[in-house]
C-alpha positions as semicolon CSV with decimal commas, in nm:
position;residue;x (nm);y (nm);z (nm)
1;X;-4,517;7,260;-0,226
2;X;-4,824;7,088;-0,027
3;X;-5,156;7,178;-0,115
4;X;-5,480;7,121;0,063
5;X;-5,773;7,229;-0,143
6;X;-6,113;7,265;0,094
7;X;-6,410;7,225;-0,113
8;X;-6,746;7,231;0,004
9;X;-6,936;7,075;-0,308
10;X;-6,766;6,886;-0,562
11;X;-6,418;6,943;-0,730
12;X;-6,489;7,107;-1,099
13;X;-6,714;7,379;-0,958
14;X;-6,957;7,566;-1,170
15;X;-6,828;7,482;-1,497
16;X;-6,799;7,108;-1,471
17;X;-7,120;7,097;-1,308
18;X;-7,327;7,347;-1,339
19;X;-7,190;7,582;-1,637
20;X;-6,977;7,512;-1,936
21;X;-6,986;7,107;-1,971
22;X;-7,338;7,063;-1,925
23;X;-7,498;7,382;-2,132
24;X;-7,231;7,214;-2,398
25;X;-7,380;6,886;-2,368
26;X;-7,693;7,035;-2,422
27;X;-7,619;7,229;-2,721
28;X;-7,449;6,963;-2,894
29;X;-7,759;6,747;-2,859
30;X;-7,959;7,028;-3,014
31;X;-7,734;7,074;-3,284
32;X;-7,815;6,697;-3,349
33;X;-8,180;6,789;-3,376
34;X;-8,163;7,050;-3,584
35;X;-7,933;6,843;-3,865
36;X;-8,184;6,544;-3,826
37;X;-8,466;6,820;-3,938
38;X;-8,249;6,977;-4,200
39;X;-8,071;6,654;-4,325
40;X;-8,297;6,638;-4,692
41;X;-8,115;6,956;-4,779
42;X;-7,777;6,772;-4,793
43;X;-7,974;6,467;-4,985
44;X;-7,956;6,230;-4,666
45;X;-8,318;6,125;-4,573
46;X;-8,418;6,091;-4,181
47;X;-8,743;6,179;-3,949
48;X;-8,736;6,407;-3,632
49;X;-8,934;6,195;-3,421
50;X;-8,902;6,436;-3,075
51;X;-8,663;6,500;-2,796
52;X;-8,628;6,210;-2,524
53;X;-8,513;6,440;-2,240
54;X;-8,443;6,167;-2,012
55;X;-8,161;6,026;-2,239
56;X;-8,056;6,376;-2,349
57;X;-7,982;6,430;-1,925
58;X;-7,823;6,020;-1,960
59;X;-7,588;6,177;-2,216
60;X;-7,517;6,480;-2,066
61;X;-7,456;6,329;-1,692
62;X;-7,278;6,079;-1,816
63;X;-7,009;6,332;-1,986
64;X;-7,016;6,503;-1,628
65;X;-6,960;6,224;-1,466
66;X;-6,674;6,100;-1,676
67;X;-6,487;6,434;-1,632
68;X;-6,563;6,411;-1,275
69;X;-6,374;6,088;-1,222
70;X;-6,069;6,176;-1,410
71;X;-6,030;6,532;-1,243
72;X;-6,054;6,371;-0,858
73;X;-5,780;6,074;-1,013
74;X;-5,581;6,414;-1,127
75;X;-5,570;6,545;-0,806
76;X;-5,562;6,291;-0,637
77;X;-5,238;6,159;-0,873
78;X;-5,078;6,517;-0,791
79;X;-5,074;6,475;-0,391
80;X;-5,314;6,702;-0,316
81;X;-5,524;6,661;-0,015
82;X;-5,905;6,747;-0,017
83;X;-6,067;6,860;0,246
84;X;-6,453;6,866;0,242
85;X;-6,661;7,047;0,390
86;X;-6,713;7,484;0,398
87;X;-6,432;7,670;0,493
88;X;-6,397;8,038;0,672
89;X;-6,156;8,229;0,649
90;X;-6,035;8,297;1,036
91;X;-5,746;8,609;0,998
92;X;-5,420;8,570;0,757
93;X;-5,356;8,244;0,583
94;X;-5,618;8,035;0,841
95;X;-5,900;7,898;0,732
96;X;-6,149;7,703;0,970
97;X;-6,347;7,388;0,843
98;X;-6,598;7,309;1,114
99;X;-6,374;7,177;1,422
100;X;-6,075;7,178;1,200
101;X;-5,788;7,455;1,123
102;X;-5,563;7,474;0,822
103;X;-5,302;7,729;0,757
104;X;-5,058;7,728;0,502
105;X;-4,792;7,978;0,401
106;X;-4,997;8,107;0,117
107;X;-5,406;8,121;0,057
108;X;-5,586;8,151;-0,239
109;X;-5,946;8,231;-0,241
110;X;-6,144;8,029;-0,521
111;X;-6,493;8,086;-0,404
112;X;-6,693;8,072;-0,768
113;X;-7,003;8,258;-0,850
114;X;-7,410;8,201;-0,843
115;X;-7,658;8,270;-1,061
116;X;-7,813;8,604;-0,990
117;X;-8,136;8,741;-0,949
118;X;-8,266;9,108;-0,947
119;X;-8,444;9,287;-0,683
120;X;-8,779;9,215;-0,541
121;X;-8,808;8,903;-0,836
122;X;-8,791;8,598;-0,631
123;X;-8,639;8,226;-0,757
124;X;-8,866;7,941;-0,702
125;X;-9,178;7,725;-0,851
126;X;-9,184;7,848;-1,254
127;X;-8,930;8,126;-1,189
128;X;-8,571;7,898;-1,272
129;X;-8,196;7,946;-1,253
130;X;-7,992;7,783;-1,517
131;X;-7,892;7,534;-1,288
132;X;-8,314;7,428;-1,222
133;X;-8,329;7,453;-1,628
134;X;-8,072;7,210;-1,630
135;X;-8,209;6,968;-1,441
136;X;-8,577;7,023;-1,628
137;X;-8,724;6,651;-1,727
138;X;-8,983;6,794;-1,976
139;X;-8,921;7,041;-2,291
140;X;-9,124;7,324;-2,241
141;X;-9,375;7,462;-2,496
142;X;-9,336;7,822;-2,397
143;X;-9,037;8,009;-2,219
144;X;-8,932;8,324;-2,147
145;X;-8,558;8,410;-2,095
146;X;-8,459;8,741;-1,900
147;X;-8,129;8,853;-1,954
148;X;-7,999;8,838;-2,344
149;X;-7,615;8,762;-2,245
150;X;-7,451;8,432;-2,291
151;X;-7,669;8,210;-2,048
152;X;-7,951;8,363;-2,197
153;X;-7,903;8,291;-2,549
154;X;-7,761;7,963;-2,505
155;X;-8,061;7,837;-2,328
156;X;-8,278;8,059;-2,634
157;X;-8,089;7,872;-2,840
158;X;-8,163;7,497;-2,727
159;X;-8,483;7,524;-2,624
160;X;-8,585;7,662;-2,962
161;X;-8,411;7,319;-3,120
162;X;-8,574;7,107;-2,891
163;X;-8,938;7,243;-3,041
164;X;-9,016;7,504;-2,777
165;X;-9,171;7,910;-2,809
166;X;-8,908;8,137;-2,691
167;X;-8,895;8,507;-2,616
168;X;-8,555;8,691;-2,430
169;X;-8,635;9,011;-2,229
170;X;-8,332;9,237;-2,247
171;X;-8,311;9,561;-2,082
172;X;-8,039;9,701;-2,271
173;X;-8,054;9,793;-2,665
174;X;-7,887;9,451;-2,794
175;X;-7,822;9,086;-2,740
176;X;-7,467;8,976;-2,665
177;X;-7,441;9,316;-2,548
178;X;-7,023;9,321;-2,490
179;X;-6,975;9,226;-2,812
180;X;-6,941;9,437;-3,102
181;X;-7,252;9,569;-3,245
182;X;-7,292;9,443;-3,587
183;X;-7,206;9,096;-3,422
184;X;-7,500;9,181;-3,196
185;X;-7,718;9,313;-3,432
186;X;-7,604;8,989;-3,702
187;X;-7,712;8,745;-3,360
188;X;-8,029;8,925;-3,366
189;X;-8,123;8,849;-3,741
190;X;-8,027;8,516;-3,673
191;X;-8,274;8,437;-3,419
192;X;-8,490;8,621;-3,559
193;X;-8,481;8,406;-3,848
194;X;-8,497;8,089;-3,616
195;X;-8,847;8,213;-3,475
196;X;-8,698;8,331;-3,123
197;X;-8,874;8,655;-3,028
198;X;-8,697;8,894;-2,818
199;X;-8,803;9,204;-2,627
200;X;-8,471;9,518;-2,650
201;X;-8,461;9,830;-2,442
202;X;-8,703;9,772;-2,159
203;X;-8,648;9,667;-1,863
204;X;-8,867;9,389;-1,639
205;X;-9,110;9,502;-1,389
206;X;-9,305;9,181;-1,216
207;X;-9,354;8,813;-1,303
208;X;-9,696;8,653;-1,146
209;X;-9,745;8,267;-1,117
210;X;-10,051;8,054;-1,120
211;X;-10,054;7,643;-1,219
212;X;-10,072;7,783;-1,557
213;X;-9,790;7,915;-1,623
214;X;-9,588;8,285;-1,526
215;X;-9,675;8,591;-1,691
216;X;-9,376;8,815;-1,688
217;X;-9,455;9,224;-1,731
218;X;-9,229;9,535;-1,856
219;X;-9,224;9,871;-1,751
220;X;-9,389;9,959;-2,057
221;X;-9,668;9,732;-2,026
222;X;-9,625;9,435;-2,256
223;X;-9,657;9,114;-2,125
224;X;-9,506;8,804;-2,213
225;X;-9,700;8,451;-2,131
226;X;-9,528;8,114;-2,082
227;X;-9,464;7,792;-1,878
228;X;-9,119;7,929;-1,701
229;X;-8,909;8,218;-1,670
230;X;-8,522;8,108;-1,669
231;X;-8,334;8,470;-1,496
232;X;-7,994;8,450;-1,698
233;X;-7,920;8,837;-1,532
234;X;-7,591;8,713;-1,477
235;X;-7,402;8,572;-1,185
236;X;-7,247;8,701;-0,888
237;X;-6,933;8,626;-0,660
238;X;-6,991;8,391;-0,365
239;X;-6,849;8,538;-0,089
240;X;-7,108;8,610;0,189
241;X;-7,009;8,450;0,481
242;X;-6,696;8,315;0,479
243;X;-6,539;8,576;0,666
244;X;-6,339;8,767;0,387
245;X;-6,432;9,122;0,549
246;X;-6,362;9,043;0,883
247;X;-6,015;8,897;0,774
248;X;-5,956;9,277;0,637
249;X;-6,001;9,152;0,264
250;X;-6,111;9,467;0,062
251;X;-6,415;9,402;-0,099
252;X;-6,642;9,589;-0,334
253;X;-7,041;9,446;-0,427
254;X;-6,948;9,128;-0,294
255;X;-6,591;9,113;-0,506
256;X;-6,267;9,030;-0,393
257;X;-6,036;9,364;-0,502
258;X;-5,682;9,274;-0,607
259;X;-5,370;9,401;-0,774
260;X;-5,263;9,295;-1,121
261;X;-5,092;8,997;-0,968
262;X;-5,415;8,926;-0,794
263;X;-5,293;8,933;-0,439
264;X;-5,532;9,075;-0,185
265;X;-5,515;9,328;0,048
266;X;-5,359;9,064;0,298
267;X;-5,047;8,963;0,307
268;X;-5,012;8,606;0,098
269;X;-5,376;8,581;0,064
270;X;-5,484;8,562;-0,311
271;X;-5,800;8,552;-0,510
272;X;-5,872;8,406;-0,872
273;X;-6,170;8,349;-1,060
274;X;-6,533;8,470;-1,085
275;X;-6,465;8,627;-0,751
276;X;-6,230;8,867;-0,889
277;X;-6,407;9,116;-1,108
278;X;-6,351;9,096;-1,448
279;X;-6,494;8,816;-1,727
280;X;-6,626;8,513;-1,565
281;X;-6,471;8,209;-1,796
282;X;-6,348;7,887;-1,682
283;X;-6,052;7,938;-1,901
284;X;-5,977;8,303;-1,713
285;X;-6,006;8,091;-1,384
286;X;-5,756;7,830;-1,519
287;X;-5,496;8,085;-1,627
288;X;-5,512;8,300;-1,286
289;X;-5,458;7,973;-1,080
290;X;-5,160;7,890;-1,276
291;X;-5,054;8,245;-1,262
292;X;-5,089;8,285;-0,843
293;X;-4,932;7,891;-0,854
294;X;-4,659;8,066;-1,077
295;X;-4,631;8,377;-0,837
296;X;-4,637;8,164;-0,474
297;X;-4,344;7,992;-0,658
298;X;-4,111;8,265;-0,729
299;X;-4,145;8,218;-1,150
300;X;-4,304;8,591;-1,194
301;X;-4,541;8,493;-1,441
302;X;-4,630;8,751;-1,737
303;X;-4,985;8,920;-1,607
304;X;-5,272;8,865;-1,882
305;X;-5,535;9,128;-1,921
306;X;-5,835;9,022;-1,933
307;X;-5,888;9,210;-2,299
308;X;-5,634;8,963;-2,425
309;X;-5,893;8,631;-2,357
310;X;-6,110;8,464;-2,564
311;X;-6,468;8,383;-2,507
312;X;-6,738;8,211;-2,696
313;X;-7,087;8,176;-2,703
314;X;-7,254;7,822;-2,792
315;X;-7,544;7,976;-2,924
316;X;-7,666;7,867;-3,282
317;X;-7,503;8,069;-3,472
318;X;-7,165;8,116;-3,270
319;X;-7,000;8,440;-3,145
320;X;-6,647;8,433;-3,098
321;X;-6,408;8,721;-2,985
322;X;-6,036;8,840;-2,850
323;X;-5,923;9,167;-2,813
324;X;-6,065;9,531;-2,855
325;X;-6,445;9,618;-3,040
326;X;-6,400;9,884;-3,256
327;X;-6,554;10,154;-3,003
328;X;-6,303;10,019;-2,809
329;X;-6,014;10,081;-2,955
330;X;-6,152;10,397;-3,058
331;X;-6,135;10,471;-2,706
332;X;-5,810;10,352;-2,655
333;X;-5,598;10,456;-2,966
334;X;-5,824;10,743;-3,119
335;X;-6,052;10,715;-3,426
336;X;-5,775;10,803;-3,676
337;X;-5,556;10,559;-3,550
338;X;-5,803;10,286;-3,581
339;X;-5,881;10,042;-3,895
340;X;-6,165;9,772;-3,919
341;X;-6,205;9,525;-4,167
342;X;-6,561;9,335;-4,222
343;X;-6,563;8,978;-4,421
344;X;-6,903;8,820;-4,492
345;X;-6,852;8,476;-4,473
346;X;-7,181;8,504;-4,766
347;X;-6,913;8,401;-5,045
348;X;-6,703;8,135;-4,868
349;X;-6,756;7,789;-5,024
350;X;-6,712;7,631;-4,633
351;X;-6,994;7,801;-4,510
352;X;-7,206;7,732;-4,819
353;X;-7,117;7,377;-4,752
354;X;-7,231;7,378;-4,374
355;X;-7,473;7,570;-4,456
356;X;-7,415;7,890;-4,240
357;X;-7,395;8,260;-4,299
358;X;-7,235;8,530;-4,053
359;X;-6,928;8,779;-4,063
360;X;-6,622;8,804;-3,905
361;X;-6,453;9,171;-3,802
362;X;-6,079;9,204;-3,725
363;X;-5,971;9,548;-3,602
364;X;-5,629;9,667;-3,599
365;X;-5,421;9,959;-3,538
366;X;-5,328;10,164;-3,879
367;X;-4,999;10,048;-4,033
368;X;-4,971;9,865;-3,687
369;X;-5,101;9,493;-3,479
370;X;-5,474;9,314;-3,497
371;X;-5,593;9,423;-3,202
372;X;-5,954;9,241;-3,229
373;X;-6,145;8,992;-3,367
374;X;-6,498;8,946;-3,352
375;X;-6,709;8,661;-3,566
376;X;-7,060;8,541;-3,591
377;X;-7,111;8,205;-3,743
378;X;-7,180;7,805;-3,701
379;X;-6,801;7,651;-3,594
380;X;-6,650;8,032;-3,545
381;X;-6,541;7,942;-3,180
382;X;-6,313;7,666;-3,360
383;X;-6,128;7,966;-3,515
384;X;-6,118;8,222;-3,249
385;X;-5,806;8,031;-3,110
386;X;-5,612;8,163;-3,439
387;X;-5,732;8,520;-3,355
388;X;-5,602;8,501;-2,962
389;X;-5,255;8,402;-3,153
390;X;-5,228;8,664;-3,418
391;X;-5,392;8,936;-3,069
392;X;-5,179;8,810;-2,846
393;X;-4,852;8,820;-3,066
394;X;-4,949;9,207;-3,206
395;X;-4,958;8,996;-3,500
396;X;-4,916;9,225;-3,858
397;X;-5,201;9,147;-4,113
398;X;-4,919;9,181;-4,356
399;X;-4,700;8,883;-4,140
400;X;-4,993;8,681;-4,159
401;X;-5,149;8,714;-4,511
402;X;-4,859;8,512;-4,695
C-alpha cells in the first residue's frame, strides 16, 4: 500500500518529544545523582558537586535528537511520503492541507493529546506544563506539583534528586491512583521517606502569582508556597478543529468513539492512540497502528484490551503493572473466585544489593490464570515484561513455578 502521513509538528509526536524519551532522560540523570550521593554506602568514594542543567538538557536533546534522525531515515527507508503542514479532515477519507487535498482509500486519525489544565486555572508565567518544565534552565528550590498520577510523580521524583522542595496536590485519596492500593499507599511511604510532601483528598481552589513565586490554595484552606506550579491533571485528546464532527465522526469530551477494531463511525476512517479513550501509552499507540495497518490489510488482527497492557511509572521507586487490581477482579470474577498473593521484596538478596525495598502483588483466579501483577520497586519495570507474558498467556502459577 502507499502511505502519506501529514504531520504538522515533527514525526515521533508527544513521546519522542515531549513525553516518554525526554522525562526518561531526565530520570536517568537523576538516578545518577542520587548514586553519586549514596555511593559511600557501597564503599566507592565520590562528591555531589550540583546539577549542571544545561548539560543535563545537552544529554537529554541529544538522545532526542538521535531518535529523531533514525525515525525520519525509517520512514523515509519505508516509502512513505510526509506531508507537513495541519491537516482537516474535509468528509470521508479527504483530508485538506492548506491548498492541498489528499484522499486515500483508508484514513486513520492519529491526532495525539495535550497537557491539560482545569477550569478557571490558567497556564502561563510560574504556572507550567510538563512540556515548559522540560525546557526549565534552572533547578528550582521550591515546587509544587498538582495532579499525583504518572507526570506528576515523575517530575516529584526528579526534581527532588536534583536538590529541590517538593509538595504534590492530589484531589483524590492516593497517589498513582489506578494502581492497586497497597502499591499506592507503598509509593506514598516511599516519598515520604525521600522528603516529598504531598497534600491527599482535597481538591485545588486558586493559584496567585507575584515575582516571588505562586502560592497555590485548597478548598480547605491550606496553602502551599513555591517558585512554580507544574499542572500534571492529565492530558487530553487533540481534536478541536480539524473537522472530525463535521465529517460525522462521533465524538464524546473531545474523543474519537470507536468499535473494538477501532474504526469510526465513518466508513474506512480509523482512529488510534491518545485520541481514542482508553490508557494513553506510546506502546498502546504502537500496537493500535499495527492493528488498523493489520485490519486495512485484510490480516484480522487479534483485538487487545487495553487491561491486557503494561505500563510503568519512572518514578524512584518504580510501579509496574498488567492485568486486573484485586478490586478489579473482584468486580469481574466475584470475591470467592479471586486469590492474591503479596511478596515483600524485604528478604530478597537483589534488592538488598541495590539497595531497594518494595512489594510485588500477583492476582489470579482460584485454581485458575494470573490475571494481575502489580510491583513497587527500583528496576520493577524491567520485570513487568515477564508478568504481560505469564497475563497474557492465562499463564498457571503452577506452569510457571518449576
Amino acid at each position: 500500500m502507499t502511505v502519506a502521513m501529514i504531520e504538522k509538528d515533527k514525526v515521533g509526536g508527544t513521546c519522542l518529544h515531549r513525553g516518554c524519551i525526554p522525562t526518561k532522560a531526565l530520570l536517568h540523570a537523576a538516578e545518577v545523582a542520587d548514586a553519586t550521593r549514596d555511593s559511600e554506602q557501597f564503599g566507592i568514594k565520590s562528591t555531589f558537586e550540583g546539577v549542571d542543567i544545561a548539560a543535563v538538557t545537552s544529554y537529554r536533546e541529544n538522545i532526542v535528537a538521535k531518535k529523531y534522525k533514525g525515525l525520519q531515515s525509517l520512514v523515509k527507508a519505508r516509502g512513505v511520503t510526509t506531508i507537513a503542514g495541519e491537516g482537516r479532515v474535509v468528509g470521508g477519507t479527504t483530508v485538506q492541507v492548506g491548498e492541498d487535498t489528499y484522499r486515500g482509500k483508508n484514513l486513520v486519525l492519529a491526532t495525539g493529546s495535550y497537557s491539560r489544565s482545569l477550569p478557571g486555572l490558567e497556564l502561563g508565567g510560574r504556572v507550567i506544563t510538563s512540556e515548559q518544565a522540560l525546557g526549565l534552565q534552572f533547578v528550582p528550590k521550591k515546587v509544587a506539583v498538582l495532579g499525583g498520577g504518572v507526570i506528576g510523580v515523575e517530575f516529584a521524583s526528579v526534581w527532588r534528586s536534583f536538590g529541590a522542595d517538593v509538595t504534590i496536590i492530589e484531589a483524590l485519596p492516593h497517589l498513582v491512583p489506578n494502581e492497586e492500593e497497597v502499591i499506592s499507599k507503598a509509593l506514598e511511604r516511599a516519598f515520604r521517606k525521600r522528603g516529598i510532601e504531598y497534600s491527599l483528598g482535597v481538591r485545588f481552589q486558586s493559584v496567585t502569582q507575584s515575582d516571588a513565586g505562586v502560592v497555590v490554595t485548597l478548598e480547605n484552606g491550606r496553602t502551599v508556597e513555591a517558585e512554580l506550579l507544574l499542572v500534571a491533571v492529565g492530558r487530553g485528546p487533540a481534536t478541536a478543529n480539524l473537522g472530525f464532527e463535521e465529517a460525522g465522526i462521533r465524538m464524546d469530551r473531545g474523543f474519537v468513539l470507536t468499535n473494538e477494531r477501532l474504526a469510526t463511525s465513518v466508513p474506512n476512517v480509523y482512529a488510534i492512540g491518545d485520541i481514542v479513550p482508553g490508557l494513553q501509552l506510546a506502546h498502546r499507540s504502537f500496537q493500535q497502528g499495527i492493528f488498523v495497518a493489520e485490519e486495512i490489510a485484510g490480516l484480522k488482527p487479534v483485538v487487545i484490551e487495553d487491561i491486557n497492557i503494561p505500563k510503568i511509572t519512572y518514578s524512584d521507586p518504580e510501579v509496574a503493572s498488567i492485568g486486573y487490581s484485586e478490586a478489579r477482579a473482584i468486580e469481574k470474577f466475584g470475591a470467592e473466585k479471586v486469590a492474591t498473593y503479596d511478596y515483600s521484596l524485604a528478604g530478597n538478596a537483589r534488592s538488598e544489593i541495590i539497595g531497594t525495598s518494595g512489594s510485588i502483588k500477583v492476582v489470579r483466579v482460584k485454581d485458575g490464570p494470573i490475571i494481575g501483577v502489580s510491583a513497587i520497586g527500583s528496576r520493577v519495570g524491567e520485570l513487568i515484561g515477564e508478568a504481560q507474558l505469564a497475563v497474557n498467556w492465562e499463564a498457571y502459577p503452577e506452569d510457571i513455578a518449576p
